[in-house]
C-alpha positions in Angstrom: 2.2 -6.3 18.3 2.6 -8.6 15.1 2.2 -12.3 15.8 4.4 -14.5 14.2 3.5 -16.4 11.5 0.6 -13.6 10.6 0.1 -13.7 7.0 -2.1 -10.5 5.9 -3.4 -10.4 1.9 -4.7 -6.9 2.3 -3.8 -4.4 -0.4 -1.3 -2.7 0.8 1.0 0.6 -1.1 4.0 2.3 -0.8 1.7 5.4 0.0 0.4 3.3 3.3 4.4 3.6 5.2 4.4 7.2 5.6 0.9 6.9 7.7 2.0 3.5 9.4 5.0 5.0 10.7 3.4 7.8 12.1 0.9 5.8 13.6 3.9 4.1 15.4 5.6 7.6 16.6 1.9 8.9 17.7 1.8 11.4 15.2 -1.2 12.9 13.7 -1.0 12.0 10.1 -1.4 15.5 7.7 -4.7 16.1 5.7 -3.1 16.7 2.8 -1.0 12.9 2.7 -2.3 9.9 0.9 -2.4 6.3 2.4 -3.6 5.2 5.7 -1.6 3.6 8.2 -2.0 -0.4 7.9 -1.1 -1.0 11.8 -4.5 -2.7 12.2 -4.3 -4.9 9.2 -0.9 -6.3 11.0 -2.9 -7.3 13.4 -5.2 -9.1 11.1 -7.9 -6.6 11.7 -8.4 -5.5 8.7 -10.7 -1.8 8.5 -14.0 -2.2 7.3 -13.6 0.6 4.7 -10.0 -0.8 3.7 -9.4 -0.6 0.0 -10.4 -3.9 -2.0 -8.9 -3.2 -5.5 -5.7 -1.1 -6.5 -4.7 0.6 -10.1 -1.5 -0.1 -11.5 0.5 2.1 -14.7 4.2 1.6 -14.7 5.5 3.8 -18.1 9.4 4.7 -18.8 10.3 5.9 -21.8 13.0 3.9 -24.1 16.0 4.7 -24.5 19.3 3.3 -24.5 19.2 1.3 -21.3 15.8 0.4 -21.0 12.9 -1.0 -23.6 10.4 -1.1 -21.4 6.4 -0.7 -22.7 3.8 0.5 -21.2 2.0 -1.8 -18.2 -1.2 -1.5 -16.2 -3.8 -3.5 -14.3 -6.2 -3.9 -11.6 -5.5 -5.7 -8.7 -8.2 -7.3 -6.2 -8.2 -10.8 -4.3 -8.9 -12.8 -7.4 
């Protein structure tokens, strides 16, 4: 169903599998589950209400194995 050499820039989150896969078995995804199914977009046809930005926050707290601050941002095409 995927060509080879397709190369899709379409955003894309982990939220999306659950739905894909789905998708794949036939299932009816559940009204209460984020993320659509991205089975189209591997065809390079991309939905015309697909999402065009995405917010990002990572946040752990330090401690003894990590130092890691805050991060966040916006991603789009650009």
């Amino acid at each position: 169903e995927i060509k080879p050499g397709t190369d899709n820039k379409d955003i894309t989150l982990n939220i999306d599998f659950a739905p894909l896969f789905l998708d794949y078995a036939e299932m009816d995804k559940p009204s209460q589950m984020q993320g659509e199914s991205f089975r189209s977009n591997l065809r390079n046809e991309t939905p015309a209400n697909w999402r065009q930005a995405m917010y990002y926050r990572y946040w752990m707290n330090a401690d003894n194995d990590h130092n890691v601050t805050a991060n966040y941002g916006i991603r789009t095409d650009r």
